[in-house]
PyMOL Python script that loads the backbone (N, CA, C, O; Angstrom):
from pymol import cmd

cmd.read_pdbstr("""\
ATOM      1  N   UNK A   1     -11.579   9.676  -4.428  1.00  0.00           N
ATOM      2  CA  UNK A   1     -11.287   8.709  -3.401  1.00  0.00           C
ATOM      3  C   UNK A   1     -12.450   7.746  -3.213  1.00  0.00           C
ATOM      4  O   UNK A   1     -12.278   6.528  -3.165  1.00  0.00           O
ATOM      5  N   UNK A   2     -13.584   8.304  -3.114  1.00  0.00           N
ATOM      6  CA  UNK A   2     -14.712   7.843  -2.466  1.00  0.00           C
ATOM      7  C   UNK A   2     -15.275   6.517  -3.741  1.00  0.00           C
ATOM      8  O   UNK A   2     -15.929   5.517  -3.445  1.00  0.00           O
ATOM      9  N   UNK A   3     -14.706   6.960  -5.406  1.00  0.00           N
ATOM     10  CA  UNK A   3     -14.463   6.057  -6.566  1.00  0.00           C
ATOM     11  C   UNK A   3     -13.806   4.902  -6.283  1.00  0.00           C
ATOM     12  O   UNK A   3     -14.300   3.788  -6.459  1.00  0.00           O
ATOM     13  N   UNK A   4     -12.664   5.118  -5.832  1.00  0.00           N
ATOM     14  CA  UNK A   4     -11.335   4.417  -5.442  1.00  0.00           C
ATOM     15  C   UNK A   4     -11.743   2.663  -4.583  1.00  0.00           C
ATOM     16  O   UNK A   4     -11.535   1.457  -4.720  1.00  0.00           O
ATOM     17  N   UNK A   5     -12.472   3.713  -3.643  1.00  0.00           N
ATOM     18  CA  UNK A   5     -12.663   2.942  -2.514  1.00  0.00           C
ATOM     19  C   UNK A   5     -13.836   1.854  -2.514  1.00  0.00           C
ATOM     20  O   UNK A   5     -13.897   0.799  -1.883  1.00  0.00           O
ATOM     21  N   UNK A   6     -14.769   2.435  -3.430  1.00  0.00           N
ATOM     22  CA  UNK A   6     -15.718   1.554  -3.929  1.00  0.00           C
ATOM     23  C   UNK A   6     -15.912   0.641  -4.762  1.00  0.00           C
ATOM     24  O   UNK A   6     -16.931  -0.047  -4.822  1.00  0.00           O
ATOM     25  N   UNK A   7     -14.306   0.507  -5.947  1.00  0.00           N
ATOM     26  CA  UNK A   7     -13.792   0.123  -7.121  1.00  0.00           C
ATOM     27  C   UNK A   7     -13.384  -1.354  -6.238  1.00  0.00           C
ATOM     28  O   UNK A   7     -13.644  -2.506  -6.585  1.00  0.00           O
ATOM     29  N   UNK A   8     -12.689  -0.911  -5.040  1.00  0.00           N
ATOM     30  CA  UNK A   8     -11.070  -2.130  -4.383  1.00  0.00           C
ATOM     31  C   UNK A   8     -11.992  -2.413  -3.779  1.00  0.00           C
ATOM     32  O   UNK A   8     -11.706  -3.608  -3.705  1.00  0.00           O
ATOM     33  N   UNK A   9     -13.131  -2.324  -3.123  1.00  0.00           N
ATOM     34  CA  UNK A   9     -13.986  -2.419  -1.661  1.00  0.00           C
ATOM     35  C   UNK A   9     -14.215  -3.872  -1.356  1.00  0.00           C
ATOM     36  O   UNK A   9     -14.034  -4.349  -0.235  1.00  0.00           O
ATOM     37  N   UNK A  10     -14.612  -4.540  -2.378  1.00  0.00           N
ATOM     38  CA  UNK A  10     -14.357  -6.329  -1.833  1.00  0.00           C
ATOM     39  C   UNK A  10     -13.326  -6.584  -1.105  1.00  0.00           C
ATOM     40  O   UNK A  10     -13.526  -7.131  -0.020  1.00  0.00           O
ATOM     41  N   UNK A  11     -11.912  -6.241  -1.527  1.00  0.00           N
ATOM     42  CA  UNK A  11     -10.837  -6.516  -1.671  1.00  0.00           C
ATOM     43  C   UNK A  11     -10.033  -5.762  -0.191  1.00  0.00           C
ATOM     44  O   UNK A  11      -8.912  -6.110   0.180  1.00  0.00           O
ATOM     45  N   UNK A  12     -10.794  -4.789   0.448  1.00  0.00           N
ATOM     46  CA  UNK A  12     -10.644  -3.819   1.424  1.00  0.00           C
ATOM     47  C   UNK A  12     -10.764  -4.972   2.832  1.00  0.00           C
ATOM     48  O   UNK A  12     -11.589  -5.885   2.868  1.00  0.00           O
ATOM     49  N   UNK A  13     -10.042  -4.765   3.614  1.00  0.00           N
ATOM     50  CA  UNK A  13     -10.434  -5.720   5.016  1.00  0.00           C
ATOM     51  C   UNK A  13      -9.866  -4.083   6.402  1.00  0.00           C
ATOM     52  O   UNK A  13      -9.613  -2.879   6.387  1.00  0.00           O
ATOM     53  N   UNK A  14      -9.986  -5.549   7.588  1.00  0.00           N
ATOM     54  CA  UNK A  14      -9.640  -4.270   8.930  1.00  0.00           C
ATOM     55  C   UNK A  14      -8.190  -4.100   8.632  1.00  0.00           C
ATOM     56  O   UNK A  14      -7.471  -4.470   7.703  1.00  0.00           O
ATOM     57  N   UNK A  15      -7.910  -3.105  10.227  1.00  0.00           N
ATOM     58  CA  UNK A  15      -6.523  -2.968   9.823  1.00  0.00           C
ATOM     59  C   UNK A  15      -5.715  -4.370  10.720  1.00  0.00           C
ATOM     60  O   UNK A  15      -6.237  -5.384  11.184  1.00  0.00           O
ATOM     61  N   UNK A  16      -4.390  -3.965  10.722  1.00  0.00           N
ATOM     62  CA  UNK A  16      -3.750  -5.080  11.228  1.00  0.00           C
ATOM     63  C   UNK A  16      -2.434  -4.998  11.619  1.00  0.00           C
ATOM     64  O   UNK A  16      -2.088  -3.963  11.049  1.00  0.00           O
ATOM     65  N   UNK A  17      -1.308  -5.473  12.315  1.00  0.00           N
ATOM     66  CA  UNK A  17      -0.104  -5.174  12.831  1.00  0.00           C
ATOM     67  C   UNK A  17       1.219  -5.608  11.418  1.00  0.00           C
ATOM     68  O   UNK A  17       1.438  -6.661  10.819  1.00  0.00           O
ATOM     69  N   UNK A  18       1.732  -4.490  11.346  1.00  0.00           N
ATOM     70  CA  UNK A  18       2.266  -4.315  10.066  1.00  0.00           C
ATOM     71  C   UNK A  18       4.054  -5.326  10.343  1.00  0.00           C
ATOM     72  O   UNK A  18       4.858  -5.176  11.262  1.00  0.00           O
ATOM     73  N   UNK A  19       4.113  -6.170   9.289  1.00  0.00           N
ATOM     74  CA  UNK A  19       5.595  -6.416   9.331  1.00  0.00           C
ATOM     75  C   UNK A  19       6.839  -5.107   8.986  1.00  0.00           C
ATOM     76  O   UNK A  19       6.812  -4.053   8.352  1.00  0.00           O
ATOM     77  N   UNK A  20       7.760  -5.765   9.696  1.00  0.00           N
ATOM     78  CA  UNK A  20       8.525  -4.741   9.665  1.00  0.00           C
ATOM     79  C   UNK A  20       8.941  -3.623   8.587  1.00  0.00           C
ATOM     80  O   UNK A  20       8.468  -3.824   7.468  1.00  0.00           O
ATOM     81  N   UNK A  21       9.648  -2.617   8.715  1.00  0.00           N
ATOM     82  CA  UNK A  21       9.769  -1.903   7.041  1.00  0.00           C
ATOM     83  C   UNK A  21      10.423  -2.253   6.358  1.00  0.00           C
ATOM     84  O   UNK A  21       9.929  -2.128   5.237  1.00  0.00           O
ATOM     85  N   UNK A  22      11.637  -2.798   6.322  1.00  0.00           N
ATOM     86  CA  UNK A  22      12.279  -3.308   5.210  1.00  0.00           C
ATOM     87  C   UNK A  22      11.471  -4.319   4.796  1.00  0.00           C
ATOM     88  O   UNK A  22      12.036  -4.983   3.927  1.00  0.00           O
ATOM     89  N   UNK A  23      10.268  -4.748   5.089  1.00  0.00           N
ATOM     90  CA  UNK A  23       9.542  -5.529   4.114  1.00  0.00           C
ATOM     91  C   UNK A  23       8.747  -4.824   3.448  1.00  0.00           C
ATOM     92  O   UNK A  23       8.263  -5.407   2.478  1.00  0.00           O
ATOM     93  N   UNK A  24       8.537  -4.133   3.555  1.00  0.00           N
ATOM     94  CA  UNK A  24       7.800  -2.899   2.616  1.00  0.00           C
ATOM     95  C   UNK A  24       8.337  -3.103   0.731  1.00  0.00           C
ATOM     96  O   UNK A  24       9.433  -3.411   0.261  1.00  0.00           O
ATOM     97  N   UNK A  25       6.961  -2.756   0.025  1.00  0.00           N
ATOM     98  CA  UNK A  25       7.438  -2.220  -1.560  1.00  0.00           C
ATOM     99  C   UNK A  25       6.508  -1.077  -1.590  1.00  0.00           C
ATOM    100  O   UNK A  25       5.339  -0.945  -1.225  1.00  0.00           O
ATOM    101  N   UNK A  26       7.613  -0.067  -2.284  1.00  0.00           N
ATOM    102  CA  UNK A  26       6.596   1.172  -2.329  1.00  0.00           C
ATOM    103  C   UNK A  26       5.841   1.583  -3.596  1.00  0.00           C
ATOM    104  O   UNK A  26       5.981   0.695  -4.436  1.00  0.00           O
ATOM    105  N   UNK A  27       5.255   2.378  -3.950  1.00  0.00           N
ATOM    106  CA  UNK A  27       4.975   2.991  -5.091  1.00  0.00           C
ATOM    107  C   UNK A  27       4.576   4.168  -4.972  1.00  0.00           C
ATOM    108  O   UNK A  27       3.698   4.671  -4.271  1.00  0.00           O
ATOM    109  N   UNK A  28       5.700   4.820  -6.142  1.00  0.00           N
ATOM    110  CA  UNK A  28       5.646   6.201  -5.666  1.00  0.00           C
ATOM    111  C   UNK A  28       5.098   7.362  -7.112  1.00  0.00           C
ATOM    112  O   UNK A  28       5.678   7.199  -8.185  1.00  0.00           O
ATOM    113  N   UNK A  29       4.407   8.054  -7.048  1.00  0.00           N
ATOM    114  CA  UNK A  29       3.922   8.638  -7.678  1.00  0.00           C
ATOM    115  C   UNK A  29       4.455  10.364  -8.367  1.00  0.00           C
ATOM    116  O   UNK A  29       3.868  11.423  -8.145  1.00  0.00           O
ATOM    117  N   UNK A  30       5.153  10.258  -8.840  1.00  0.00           N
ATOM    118  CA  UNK A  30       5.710  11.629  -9.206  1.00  0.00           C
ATOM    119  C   UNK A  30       5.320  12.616 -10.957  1.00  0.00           C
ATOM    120  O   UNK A  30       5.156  12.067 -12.047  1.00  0.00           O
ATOM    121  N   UNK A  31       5.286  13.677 -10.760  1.00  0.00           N
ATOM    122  CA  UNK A  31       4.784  14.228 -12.135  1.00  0.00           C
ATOM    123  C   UNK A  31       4.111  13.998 -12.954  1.00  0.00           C
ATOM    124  O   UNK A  31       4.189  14.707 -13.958  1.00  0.00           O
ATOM    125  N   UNK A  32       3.111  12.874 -12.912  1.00  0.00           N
ATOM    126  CA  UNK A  32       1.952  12.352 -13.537  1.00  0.00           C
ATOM    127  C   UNK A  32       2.598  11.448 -14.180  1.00  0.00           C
ATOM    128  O   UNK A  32       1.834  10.782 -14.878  1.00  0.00           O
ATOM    129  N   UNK A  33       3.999  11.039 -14.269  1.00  0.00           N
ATOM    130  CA  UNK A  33       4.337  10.001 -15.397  1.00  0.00           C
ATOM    131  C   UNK A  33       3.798   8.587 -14.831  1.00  0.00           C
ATOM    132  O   UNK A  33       2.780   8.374 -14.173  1.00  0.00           O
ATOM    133  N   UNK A  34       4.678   7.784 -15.234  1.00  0.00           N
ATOM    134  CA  UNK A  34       4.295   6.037 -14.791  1.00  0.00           C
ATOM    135  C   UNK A  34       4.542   6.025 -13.160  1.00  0.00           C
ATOM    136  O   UNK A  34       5.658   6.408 -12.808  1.00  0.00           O
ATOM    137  N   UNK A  35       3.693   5.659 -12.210  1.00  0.00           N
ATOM    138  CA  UNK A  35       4.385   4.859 -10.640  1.00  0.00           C
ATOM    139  C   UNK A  35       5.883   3.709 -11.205  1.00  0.00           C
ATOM    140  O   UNK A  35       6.243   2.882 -12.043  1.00  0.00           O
ATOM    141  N   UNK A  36       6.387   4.656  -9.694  1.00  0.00           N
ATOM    142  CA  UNK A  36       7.881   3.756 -10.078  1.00  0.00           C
ATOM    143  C   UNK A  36       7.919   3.240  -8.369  1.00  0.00           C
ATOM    144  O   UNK A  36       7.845   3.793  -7.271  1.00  0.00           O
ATOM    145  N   UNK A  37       8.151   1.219  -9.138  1.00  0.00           N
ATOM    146  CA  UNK A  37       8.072   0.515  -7.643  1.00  0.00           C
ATOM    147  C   UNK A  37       9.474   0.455  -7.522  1.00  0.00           C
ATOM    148  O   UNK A  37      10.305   0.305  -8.418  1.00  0.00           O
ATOM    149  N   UNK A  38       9.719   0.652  -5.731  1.00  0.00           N
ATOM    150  CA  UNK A  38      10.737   0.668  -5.531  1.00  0.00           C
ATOM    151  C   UNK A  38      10.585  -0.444  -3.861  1.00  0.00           C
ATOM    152  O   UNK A  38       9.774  -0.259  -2.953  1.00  0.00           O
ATOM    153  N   UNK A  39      11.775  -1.664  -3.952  1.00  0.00           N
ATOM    154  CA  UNK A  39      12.076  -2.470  -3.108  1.00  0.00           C
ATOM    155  C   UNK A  39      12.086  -1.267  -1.738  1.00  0.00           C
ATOM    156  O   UNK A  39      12.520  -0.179  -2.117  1.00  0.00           O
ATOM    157  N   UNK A  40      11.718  -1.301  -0.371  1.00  0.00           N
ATOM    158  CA  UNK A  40      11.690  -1.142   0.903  1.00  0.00           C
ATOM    159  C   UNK A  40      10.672   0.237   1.291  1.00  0.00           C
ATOM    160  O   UNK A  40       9.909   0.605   0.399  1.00  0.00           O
ATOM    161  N   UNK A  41      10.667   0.683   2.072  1.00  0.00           N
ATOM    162  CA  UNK A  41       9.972   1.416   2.995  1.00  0.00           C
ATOM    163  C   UNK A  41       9.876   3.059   2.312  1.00  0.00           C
ATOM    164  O   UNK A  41      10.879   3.578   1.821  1.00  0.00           O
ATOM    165  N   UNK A  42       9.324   3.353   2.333  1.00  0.00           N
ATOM    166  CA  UNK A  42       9.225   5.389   2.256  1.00  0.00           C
ATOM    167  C   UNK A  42       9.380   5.775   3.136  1.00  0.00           C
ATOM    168  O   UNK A  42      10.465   6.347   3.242  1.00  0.00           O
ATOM    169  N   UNK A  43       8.464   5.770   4.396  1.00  0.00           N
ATOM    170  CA  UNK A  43       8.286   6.578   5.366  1.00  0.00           C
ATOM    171  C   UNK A  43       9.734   6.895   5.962  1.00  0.00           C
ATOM    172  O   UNK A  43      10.651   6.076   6.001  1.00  0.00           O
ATOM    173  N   UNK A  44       9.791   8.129   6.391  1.00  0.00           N
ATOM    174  CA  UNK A  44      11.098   8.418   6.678  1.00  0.00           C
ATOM    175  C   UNK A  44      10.777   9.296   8.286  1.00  0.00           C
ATOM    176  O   UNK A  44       9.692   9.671   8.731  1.00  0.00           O
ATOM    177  N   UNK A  45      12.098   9.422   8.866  1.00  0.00           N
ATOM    178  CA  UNK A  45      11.988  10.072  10.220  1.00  0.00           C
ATOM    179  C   UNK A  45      10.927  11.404  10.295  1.00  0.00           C
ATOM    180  O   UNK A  45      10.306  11.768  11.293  1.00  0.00           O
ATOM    181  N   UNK A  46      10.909  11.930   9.140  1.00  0.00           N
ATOM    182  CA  UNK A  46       9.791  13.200   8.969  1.00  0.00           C
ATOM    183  C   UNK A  46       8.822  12.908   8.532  1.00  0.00           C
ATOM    184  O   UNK A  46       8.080  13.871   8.339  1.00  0.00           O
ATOM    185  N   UNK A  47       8.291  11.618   8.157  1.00  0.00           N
ATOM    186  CA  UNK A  47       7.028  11.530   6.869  1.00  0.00           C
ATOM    187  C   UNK A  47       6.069  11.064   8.400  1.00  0.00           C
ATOM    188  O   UNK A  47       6.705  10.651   9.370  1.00  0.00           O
ATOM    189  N   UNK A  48       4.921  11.153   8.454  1.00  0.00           N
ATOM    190  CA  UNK A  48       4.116  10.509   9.071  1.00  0.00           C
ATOM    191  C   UNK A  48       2.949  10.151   7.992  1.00  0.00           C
ATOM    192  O   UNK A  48       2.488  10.698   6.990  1.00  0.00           O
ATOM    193  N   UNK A  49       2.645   8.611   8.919  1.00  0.00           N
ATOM    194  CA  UNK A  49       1.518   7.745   8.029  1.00  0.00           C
ATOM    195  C   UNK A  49       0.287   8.663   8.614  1.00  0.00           C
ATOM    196  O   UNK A  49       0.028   9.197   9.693  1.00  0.00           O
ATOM    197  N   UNK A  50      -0.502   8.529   6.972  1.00  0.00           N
ATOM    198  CA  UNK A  50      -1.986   9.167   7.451  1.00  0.00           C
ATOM    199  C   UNK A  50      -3.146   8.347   8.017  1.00  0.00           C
ATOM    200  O   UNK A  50      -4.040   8.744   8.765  1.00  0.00           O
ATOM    201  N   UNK A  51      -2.921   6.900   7.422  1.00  0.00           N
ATOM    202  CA  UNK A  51      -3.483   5.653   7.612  1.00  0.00           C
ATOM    203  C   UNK A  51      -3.087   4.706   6.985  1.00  0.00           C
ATOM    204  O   UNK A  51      -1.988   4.823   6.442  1.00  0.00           O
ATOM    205  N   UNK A  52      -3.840   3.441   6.840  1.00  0.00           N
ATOM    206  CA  UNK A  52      -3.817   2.582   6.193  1.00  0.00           C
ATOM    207  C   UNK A  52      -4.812   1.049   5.966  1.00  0.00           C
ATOM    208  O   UNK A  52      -5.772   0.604   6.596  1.00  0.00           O
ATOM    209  N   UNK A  53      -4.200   0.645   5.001  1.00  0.00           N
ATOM    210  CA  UNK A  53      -6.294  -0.379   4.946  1.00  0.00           C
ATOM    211  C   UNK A  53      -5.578  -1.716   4.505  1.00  0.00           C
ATOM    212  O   UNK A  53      -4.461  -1.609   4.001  1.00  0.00           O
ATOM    213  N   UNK A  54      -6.055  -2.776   4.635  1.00  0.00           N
ATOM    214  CA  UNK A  54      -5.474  -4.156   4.530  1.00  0.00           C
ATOM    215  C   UNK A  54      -6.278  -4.554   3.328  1.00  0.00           C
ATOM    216  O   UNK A  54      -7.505  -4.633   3.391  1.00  0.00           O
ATOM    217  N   UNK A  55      -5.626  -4.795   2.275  1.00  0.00           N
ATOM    218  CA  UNK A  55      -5.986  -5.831   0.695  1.00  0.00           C
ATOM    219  C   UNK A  55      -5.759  -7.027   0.624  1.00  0.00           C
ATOM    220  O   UNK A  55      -4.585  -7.374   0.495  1.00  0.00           O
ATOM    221  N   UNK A  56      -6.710  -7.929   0.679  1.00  0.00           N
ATOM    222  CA  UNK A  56      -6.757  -8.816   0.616  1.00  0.00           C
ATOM    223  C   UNK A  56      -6.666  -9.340  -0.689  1.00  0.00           C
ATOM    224  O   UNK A  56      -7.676  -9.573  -1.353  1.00  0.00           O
ATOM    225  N   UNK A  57      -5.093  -9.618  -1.255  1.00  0.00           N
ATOM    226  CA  UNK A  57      -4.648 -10.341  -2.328  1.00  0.00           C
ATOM    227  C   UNK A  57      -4.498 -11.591  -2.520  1.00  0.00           C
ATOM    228  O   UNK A  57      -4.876 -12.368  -1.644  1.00  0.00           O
ATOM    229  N   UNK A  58      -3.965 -12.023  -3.599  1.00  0.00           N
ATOM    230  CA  UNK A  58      -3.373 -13.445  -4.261  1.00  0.00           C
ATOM    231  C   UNK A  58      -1.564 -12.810  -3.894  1.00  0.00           C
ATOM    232  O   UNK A  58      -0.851 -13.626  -3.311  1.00  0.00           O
ATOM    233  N   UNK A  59      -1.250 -12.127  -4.066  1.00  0.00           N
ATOM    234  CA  UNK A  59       0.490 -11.699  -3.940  1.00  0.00           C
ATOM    235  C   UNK A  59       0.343 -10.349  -4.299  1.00  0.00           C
ATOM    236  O   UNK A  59      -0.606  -9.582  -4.460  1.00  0.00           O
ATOM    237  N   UNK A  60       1.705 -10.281  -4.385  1.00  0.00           N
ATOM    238  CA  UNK A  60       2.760  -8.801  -4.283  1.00  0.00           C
ATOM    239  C   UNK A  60       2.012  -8.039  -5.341  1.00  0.00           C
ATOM    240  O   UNK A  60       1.481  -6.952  -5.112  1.00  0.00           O
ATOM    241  N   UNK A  61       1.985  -8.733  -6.680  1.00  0.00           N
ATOM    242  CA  UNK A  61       1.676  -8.212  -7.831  1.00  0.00           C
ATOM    243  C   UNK A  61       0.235  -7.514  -8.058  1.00  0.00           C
ATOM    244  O   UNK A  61      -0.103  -6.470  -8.617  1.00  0.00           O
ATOM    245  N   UNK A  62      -0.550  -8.662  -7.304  1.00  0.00           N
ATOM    246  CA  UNK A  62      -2.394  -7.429  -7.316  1.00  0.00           C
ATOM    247  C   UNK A  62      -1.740  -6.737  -6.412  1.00  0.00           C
ATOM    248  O   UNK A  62      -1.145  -5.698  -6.694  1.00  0.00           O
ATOM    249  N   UNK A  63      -1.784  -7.228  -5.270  1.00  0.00           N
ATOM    250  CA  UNK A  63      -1.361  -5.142  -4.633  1.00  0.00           C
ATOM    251  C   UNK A  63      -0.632  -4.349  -5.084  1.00  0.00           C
ATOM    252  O   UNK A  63      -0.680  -3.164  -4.755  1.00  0.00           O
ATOM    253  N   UNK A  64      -0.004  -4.706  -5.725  1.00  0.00           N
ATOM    254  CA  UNK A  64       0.719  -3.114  -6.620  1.00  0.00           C
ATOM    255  C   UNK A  64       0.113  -2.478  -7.534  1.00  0.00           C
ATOM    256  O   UNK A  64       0.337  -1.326  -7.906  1.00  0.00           O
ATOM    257  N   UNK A  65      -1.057  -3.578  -8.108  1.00  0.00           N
ATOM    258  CA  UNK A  65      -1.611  -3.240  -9.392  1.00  0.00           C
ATOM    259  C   UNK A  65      -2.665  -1.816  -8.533  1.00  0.00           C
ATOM    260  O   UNK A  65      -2.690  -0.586  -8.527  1.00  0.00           O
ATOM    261  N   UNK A  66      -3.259  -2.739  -8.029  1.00  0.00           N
ATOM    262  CA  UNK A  66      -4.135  -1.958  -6.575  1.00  0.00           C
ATOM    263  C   UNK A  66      -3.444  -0.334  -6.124  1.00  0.00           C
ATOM    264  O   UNK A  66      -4.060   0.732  -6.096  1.00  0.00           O
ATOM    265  N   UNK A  67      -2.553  -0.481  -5.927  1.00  0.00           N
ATOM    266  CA  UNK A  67      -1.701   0.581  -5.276  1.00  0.00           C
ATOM    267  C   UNK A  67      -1.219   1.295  -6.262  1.00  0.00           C
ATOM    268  O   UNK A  67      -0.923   2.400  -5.807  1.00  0.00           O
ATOM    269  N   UNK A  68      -0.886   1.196  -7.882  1.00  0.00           N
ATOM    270  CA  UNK A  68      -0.475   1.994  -8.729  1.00  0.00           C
ATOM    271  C   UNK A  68      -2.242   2.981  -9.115  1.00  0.00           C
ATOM    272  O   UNK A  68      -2.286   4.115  -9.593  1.00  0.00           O
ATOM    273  N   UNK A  69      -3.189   2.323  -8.820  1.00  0.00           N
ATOM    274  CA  UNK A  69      -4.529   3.153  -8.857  1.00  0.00           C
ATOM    275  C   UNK A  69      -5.076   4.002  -8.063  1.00  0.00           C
ATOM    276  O   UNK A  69      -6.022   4.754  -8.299  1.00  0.00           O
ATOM    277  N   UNK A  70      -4.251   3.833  -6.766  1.00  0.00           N
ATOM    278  CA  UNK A  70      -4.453   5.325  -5.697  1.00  0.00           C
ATOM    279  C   UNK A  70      -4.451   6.664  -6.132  1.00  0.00           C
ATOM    280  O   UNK A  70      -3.385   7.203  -6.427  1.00  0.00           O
ATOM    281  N   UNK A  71      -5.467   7.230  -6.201  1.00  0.00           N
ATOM    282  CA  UNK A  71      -5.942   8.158  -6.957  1.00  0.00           C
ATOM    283  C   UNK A  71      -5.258   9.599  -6.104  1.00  0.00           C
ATOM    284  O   UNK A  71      -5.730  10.630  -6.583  1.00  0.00           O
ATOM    285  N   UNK A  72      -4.635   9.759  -5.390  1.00  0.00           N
ATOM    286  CA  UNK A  72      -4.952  11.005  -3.905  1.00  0.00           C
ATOM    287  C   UNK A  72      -2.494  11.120  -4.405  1.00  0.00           C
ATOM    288  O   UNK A  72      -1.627  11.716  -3.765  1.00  0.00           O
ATOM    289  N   UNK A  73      -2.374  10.410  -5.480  1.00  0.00           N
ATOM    290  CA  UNK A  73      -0.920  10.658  -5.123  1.00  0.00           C
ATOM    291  C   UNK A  73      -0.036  10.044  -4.600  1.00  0.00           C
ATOM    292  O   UNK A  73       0.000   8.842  -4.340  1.00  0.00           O
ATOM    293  N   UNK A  74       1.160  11.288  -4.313  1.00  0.00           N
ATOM    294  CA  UNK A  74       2.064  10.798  -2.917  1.00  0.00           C
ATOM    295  C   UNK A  74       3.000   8.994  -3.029  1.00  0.00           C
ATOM    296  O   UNK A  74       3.687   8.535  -3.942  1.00  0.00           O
ATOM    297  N   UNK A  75       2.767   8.634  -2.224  1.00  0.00           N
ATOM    298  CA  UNK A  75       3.140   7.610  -1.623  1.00  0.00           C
ATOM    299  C   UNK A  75       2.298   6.268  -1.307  1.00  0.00           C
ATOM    300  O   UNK A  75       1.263   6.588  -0.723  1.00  0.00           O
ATOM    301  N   UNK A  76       2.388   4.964  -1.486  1.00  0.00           N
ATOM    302  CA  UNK A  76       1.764   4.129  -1.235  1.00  0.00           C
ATOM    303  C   UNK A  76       2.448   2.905  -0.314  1.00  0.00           C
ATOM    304  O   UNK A  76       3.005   2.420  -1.299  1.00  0.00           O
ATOM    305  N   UNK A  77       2.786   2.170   0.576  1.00  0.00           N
ATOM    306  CA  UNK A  77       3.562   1.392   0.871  1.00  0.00           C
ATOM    307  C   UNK A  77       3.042   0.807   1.402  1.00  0.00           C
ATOM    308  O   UNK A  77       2.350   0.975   2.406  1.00  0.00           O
ATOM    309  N   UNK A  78       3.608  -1.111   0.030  1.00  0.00           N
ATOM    310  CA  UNK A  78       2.900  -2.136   0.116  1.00  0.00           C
ATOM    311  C   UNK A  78       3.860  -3.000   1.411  1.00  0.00           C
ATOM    312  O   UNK A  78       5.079  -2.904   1.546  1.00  0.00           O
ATOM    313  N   UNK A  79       3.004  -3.764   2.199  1.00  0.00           N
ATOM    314  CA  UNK A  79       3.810  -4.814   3.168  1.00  0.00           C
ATOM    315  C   UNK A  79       2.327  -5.821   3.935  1.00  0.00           C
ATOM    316  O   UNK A  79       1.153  -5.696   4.280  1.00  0.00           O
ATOM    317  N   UNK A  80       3.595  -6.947   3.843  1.00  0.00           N
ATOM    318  CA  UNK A  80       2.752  -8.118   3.805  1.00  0.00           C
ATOM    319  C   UNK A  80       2.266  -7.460   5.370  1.00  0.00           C
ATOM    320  O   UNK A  80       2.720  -6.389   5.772  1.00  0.00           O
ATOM    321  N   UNK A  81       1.297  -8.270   6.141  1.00  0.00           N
ATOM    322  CA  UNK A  81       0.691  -8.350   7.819  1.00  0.00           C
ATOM    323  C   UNK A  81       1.398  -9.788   8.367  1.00  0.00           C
ATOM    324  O   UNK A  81       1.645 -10.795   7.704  1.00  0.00           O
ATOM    325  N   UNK A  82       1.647  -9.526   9.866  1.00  0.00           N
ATOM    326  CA  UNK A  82       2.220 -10.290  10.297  1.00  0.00           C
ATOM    327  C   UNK A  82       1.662 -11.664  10.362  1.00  0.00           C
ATOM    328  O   UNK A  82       0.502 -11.483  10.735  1.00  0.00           O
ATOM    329  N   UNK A  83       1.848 -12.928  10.205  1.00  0.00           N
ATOM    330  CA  UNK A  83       1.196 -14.069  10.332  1.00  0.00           C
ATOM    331  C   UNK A  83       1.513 -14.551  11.644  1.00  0.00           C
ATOM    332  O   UNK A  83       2.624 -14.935  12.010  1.00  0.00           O
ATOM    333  N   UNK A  84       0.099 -14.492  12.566  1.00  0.00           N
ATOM    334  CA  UNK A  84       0.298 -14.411  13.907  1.00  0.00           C
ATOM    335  C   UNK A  84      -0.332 -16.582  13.866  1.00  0.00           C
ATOM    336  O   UNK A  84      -1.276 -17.008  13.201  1.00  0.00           O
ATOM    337  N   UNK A  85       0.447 -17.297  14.642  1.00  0.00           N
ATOM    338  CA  UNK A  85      -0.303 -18.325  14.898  1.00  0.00           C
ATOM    339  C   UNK A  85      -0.734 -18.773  16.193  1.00  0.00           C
ATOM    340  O   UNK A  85      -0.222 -18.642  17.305  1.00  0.00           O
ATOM    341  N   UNK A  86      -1.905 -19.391  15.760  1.00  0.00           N
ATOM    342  CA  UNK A  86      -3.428 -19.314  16.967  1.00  0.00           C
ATOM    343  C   UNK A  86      -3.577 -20.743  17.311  1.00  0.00           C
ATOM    344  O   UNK A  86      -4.468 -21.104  18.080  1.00  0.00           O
TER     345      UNK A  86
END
""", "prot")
cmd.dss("prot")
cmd.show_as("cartoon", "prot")
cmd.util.cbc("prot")
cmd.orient("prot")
């Protein structure tokens, strides 16, 4: 992890108020084969989030690239932050 985190760490920001879930893309990690992205949300009525960290990308595509390198497994779920105007 502590690899992980030091690899993305430019790229790492605070946290922030999440758009809704159906804007979500996930990537999900099963049996060591390839991450398989899948359009909307994971988290489900039983799953609880452990956390989460804001990447500061160009688009969809570096954060997935980003998110297929999560080293810890499981579940990853990408979603844009709300664009609040000031």
């Amino acid at each position: 992890m502590g690899r992980w985190f030091a690899e993305h760490g430019a790229r790492l920001g605070p946290g922030n108020q999440l758009q809704p879930p159906f804007t979500a893309t996930t990537v999900r990690f099963q049996g060591g084969g390839e991450p398989i992205i899948h359009d909307g949300p994971f988290i489900e009525g039983n799953e609880v989030i452990g956390g989460y960290v804001e990447v500061n990308v160009a688009d969809l595509d570096e954060a997935l690239r980003i998110a297929k390198s999560w080293p810890a497994g499981g579940a990853v779920e990408v979603r844009p932050v709300m664009e609040v105007d000031q």
